[in-house]
N, C-alpha and C positions, 0 to 999 in steps of 0.2 A: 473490451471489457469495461465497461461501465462502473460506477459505484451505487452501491444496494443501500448506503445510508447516509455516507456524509461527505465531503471534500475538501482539503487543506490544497492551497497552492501555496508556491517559493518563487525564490528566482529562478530564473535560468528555466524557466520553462516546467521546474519543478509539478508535480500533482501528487499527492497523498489519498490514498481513499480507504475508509473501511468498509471492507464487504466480505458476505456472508460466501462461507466455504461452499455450494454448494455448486454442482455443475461443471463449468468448464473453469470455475475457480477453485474447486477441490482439486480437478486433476490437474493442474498447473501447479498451485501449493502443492500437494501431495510429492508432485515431481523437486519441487524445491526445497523438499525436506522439513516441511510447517503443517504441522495439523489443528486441529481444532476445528471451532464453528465459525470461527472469523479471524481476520487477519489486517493488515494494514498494505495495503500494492501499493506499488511507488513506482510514476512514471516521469521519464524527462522528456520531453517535446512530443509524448507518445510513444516514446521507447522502453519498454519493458527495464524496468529497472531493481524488482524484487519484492516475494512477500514479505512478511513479518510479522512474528506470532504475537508481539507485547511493542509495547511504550520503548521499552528498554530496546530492544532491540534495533526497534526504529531509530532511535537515539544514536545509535552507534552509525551510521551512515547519512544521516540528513539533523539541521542542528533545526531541532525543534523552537526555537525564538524567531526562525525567519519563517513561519507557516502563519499564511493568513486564512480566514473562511473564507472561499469563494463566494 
């Protein structure tokens, strides 16, 4: 699962992406309980690590000061 617009890295192997709900990233989302048209996936070394419907959300599990642009 790829990113459809943009990409933040961290440490530790961190990836951030926002991408569009559609496809195989609706039904993944859908299943994680996040709707919408887009969302924020968070992976650690390529480990499915979770969607996220808002900023805010994301916030609560990754501290948004260590994310660089790829």
């Amino acid at each position: 699962m790829g990113s459809d617009r943009g990409e933040l890295v961290g440490p530790r192997g961190l990836r951030v992406a926002a991408v569009r709900l559609a496809g195989a990233h609706q039904a993944w989302a859908d299943f994680a309980g996040v709707a919408g048209e887009s969302a924020f996936l968070v992976t650690r070394n390529g480990a499915f690590v979770g969607y996220f419907a808002s900023v805010e959300d994301l916030a609560r599990v990754v501290d948004l000061a260590e994310l660089r642009a790829r």
